[in-house]
C-alpha positions in Angstrom: -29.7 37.9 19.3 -27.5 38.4 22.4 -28.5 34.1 23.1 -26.6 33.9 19.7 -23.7 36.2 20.4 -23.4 34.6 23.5 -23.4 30.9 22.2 -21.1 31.6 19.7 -19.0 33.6 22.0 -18.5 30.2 24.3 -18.1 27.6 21.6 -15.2 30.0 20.1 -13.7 29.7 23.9 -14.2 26.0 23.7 -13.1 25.3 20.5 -9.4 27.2 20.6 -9.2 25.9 23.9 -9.6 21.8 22.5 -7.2 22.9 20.0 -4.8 24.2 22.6 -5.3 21.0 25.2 -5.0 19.0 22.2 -1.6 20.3 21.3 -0.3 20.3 24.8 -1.2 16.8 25.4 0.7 16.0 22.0 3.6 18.1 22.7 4.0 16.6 26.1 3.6 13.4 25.8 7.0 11.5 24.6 5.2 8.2 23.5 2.9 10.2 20.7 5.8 12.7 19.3 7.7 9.4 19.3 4.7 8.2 17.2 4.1 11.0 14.9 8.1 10.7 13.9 8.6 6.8 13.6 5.8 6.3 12.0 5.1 9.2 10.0 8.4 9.3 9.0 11.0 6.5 9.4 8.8 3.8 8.7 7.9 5.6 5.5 11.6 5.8 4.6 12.5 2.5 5.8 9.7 0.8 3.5 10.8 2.6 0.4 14.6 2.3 1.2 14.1 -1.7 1.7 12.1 -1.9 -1.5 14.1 1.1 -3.7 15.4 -1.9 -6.8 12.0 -1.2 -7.8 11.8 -4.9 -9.4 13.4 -8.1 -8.5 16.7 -8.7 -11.1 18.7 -11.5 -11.6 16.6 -14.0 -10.2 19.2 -17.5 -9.6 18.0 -20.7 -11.5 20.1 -24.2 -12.3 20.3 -24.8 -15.5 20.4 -28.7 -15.9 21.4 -29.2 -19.7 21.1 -32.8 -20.8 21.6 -32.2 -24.2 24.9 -30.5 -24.3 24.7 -29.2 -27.7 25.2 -25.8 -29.3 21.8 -25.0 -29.7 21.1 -26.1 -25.9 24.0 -23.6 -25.4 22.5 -20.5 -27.4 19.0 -21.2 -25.4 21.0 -20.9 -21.7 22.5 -18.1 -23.6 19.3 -16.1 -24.3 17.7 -17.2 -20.9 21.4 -15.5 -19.2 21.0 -12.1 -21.5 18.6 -10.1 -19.6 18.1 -8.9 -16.7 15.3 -11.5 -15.4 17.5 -14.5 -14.9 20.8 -15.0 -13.6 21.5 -18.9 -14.8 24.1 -21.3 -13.1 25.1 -24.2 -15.4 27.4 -26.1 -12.9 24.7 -28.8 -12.0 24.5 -32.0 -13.6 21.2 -33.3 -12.5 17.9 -32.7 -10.8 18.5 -34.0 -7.5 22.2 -31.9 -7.1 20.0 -28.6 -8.1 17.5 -29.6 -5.4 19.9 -29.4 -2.6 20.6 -26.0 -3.8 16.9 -25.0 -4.2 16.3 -26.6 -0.4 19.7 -24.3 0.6 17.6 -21.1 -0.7 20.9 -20.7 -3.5 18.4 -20.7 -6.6 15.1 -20.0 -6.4 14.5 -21.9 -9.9 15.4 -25.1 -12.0 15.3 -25.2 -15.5 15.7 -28.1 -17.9 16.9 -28.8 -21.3 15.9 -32.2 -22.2 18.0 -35.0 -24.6 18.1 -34.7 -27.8 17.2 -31.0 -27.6 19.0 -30.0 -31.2 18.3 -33.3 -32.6 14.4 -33.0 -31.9 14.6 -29.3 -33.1 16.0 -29.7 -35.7 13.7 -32.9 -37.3 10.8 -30.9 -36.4 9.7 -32.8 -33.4 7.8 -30.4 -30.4 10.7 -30.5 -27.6 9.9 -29.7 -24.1 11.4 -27.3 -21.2 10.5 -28.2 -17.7 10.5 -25.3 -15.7 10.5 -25.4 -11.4 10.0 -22.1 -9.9 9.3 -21.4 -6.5 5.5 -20.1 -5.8 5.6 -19.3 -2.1 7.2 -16.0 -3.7 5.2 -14.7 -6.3 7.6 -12.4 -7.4 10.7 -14.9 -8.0 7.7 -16.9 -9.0 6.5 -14.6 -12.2 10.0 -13.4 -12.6 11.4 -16.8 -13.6 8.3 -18.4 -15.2 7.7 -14.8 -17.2 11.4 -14.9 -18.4 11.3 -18.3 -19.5 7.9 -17.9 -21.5 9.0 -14.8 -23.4 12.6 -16.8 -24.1 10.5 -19.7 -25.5 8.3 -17.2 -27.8 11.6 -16.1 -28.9 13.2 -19.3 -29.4 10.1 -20.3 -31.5 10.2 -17.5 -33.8 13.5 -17.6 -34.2 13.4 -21.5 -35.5 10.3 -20.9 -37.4 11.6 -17.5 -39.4 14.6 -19.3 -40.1 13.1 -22.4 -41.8 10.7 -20.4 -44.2 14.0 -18.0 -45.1 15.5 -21.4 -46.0 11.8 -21.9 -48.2 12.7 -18.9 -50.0 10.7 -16.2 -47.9 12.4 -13.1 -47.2 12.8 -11.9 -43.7 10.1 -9.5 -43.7 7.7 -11.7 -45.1 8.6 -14.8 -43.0 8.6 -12.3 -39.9 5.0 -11.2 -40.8 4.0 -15.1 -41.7 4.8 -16.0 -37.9 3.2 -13.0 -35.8 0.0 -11.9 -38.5 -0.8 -10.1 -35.0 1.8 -7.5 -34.1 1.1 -6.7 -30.2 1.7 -3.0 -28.6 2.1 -3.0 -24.9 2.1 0.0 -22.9 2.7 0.1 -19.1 0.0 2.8 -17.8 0.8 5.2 -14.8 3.4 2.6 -13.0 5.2 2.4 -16.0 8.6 0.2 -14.6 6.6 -2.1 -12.8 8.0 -1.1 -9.8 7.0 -2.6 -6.1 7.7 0.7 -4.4 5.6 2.7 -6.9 2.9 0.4 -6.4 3.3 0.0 -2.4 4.5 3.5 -1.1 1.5 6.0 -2.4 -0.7 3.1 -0.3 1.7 2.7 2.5 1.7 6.7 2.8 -2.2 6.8 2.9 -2.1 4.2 4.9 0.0 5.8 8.1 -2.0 8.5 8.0 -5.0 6.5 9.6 -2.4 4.2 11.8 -0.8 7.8 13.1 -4.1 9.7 13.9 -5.5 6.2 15.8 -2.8 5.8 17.5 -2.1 9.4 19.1 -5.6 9.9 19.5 -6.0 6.3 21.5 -3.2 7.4 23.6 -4.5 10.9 24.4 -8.0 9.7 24.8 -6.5 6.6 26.9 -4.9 9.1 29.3 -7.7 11.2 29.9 -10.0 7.9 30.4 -7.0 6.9 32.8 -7.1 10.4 34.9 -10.9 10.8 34.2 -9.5 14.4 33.7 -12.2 14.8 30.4 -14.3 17.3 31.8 -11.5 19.2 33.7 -10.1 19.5 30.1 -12.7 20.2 28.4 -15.2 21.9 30.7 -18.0 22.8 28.1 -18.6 19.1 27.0 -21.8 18.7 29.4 -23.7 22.0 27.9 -25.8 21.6 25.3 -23.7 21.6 21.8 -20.6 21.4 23.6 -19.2 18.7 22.0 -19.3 20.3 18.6 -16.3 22.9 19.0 -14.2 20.1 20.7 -14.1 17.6 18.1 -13.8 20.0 15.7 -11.0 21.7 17.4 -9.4 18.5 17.7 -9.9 17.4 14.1 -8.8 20.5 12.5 -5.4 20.5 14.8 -4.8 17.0 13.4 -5.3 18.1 9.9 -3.3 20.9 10.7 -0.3 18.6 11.7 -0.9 16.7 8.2 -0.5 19.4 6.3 2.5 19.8 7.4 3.5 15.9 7.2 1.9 14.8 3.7 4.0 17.6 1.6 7.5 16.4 3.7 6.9 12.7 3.2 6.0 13.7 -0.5 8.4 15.9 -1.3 11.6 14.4 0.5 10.6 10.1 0.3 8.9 10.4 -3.1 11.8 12.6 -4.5 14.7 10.8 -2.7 13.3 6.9 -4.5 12.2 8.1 -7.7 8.3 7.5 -7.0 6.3 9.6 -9.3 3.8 12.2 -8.4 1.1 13.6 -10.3 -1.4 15.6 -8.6 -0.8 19.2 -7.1 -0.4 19.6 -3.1 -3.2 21.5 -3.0 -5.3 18.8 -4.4 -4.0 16.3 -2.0 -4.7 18.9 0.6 -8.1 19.3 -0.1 -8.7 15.5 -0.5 -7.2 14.4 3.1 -9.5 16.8 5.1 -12.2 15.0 5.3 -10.2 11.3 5.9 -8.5 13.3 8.3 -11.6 14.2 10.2 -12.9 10.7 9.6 -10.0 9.0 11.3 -9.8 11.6 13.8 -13.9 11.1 15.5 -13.2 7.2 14.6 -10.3 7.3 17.1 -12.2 9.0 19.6 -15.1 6.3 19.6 -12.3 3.7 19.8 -10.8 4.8 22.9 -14.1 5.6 24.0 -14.1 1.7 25.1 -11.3 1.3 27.2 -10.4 2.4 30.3 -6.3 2.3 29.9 -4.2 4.1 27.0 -2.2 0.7 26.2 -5.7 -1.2 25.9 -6.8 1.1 23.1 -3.3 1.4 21.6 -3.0 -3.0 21.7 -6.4 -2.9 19.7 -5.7 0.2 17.5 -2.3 -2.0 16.8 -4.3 -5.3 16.0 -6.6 -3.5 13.8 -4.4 -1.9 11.3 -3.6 -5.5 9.9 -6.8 -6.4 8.8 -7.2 -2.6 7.6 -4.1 -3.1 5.9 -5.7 -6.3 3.9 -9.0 -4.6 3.7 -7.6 -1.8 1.6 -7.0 -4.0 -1.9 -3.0 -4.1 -1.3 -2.7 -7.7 -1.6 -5.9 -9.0 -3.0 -8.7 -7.2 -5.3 -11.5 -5.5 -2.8 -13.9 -6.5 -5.4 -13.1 -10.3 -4.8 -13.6 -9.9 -0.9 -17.3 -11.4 0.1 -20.2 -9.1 0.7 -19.7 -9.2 4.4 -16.4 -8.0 3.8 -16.4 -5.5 1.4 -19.2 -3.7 3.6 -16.5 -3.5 6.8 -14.2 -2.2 3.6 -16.5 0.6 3.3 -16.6 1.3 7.0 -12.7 2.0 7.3 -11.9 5.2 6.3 -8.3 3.8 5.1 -10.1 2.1 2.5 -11.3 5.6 0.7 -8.2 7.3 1.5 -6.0 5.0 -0.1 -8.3 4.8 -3.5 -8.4 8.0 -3.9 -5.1 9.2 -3.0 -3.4 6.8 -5.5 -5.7 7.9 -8.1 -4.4 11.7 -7.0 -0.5 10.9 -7.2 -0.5 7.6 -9.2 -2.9 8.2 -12.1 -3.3 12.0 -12.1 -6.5 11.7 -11.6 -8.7 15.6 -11.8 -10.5 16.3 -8.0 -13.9 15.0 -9.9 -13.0 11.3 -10.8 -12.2 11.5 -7.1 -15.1 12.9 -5.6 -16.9 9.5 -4.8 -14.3 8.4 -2.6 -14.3 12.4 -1.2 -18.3 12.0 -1.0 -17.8 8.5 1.5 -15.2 10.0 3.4 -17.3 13.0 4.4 -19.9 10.8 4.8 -17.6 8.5 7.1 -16.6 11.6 9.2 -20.5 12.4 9.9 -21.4 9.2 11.4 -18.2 8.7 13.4 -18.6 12.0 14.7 -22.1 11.7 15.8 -20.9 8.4 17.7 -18.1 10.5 19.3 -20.3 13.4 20.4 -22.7 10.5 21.9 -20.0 8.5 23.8 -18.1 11.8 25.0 -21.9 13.2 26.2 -22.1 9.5 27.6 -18.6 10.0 29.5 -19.0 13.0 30.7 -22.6 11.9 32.5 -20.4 9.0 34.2 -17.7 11.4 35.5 -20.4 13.2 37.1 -22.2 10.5 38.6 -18.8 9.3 40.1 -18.3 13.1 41.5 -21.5 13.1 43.1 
């Protein structure tokens, strides 16, 4: 019993006394506060500032009307109503609208053919020919979307109007051209807005790029000084590098539970981005990708010998982690290969499930797989940690000797 008492006794020492060299080293160390607040913090803003319209509006195209009539004219006049399509009519041909698509002045050229009305009008099919520029998908879908719903439009209205003229009423030629009345409703990102959709996975995704980075440059100090062991003096003992890592991972957690409700509470408020999930809930679900990131960071910097090395590759990294996580392309589209180095990132997990938290007010249950791999993510990377620190602290003493 004493053994026990005694055992517990040290790794109580050992653990407060991680948490405590942990938080000096942060505290001291002007390149990792500088970290926690330009990343945590001013990148966060800076994203959601840059993409606060929400949607792009008023999208430039040339209008090139050959036909000059006044139907051609109420067509332009549709296409220039919303807010999709801001349309400039000055250009007489293709090639002068060219130029100004090659001079980045419209990112769009739309064309009313000859013999528009006359065509329309005798019941022949008339055609629009519609250049919008794809190496931006969202001028891309902004000015081909526009132009599609104008043309359903268009056609309904030509089509209503000629079996009115038959004798229909409205109603009944209404329900003669759309049999199938359509109901669309926007779920949880309701506006279709790009910083909705980007900043809940953003947000997630600094948490991971923080923690790696201010753990690689701690860790990358201490591999620098070889000043492990003086730190932390129970790592050689058997069990001793239980209370460390955990004293470090609950410090960092700690210092997110104090960054997730400000970032929350002041960048979601200040742009309008919806939440829907308690703090407590969040709180609950970032513990263990907290931990996860945390004892992943350590095995990182585990590998190099100077801080920058690990920060350079910790840097590099975050790109393809970035890509990894389903922002810009469907995870479930990724090869195998691929999709199993998803599963090894703990960004991946974190992301899912916290935009299922805030975005689509998910309960804690529909969450609990992603939960379930993140604990799962912090056990493995924390047995590698405890190996590689056992591992460093062997070396150190083979050097001392």
């Amino acid at each position: 019993m004493k053994k026990i008492t005694k055992s517990y006794h040290r790794s109580k020492i050992s653990f407060w006394n991680a948490i405590n060299t942990e938080w000096n080293a942060i505290k001291n160390d002007k390149a990792i506060i500088g970290v926690f607040l330009s990343i945590a913090f001013l990148v966060l803003v800076a994203y959601t500032f840059v993409y606060s319209n929400q949607v792009v509006e008023k999208v430039p195209v040339a209008i090139i009307n050959q036909d000059a009539s006044r139907l051609s004219r109420d067509y332009i006049a549709m296409l220039n109503s919303g807010d999709g399509l801001e349309v400039k009519t000055s250009y007489t041909d293709l090639q002068e609208a060219k130029v100004a698509y090659y001079e980045n002045t419209i990112k769009g050229i739309i064309i009313i053919p000859n013999n528009f009305e006359k065509n329309i009008k005798s019941g022949k099919q008339v055609t629009i020919t519609t250049y919008s520029d794809a190496s931006n998908m969202l001028f891309y879908k902004k000015v081909l979307g526009t132009v599609t719903t104008i043309n359903g439009y268009f056609n309904a209205a030509i089509i209503i109007k000629k079996d009115v003229l038959k004798g229909m009423t409205y109603k009944q030629a209404v329900e003669n051209y759309t049999p199938i009345k359509s109901v669309n409703n926007s779920l949880f990102n309701i506006s279709g807005g790009y910083a909705t959709y980007l900043i809940p996975i953003l947000t997630a995704l600094i948490v991971q790029l923080v923690l790696l980075m201010g753990v690689g440059l701690i860790n990358g100090t201490r591999n620098e000084d070889r000043t492990t062991k003086s730190h932390f003096p129970r790592l050689a003992h058997k069990g001793g590098t239980i209370p460390v890592l955990l004293g470090k991972a609950i410090l960092y957690t700690c210092l997110f539970l104090i960054i997730i409700p400000i970032q929350i509470g002041i960048v979601y408020t200040l742009f309008s981005i919806p939440i829907r999930s308690s703090i407590i809930t969040v709180y609950i679900f970032i513990i263990p990708y907290v931990f996860s990131v945390v004892f992943l960071g350590l095995v990182i910097s585990s590998f190099f010998k100077r801080r920058e090395d690990s920060l350079l590759f910790i840097v590099l990294t975050s790109i393809p982690a970035l890509m990894l996580s389903g922002l810009s392309f469907p995870p479930e589209s990724f090869s195998q290969f691929y999709q199993i180095i998803a599963q090894l990132i703990p960004s991946t997990h974190g992301i899912e499930g916290f935009v299922k938290l805030t975005q689509m007010k998910a309960s804690f249950t529909e969450i609990m797989n992603e939960w379930y791999k993140l604990w799962g993510l912090t056990l493995i990377y924390f047995i590698m940690a405890s190996f590689l620190l056992k591992l460093k602290v062997k070396k150190i003493n083979s050097y001392s000797k």
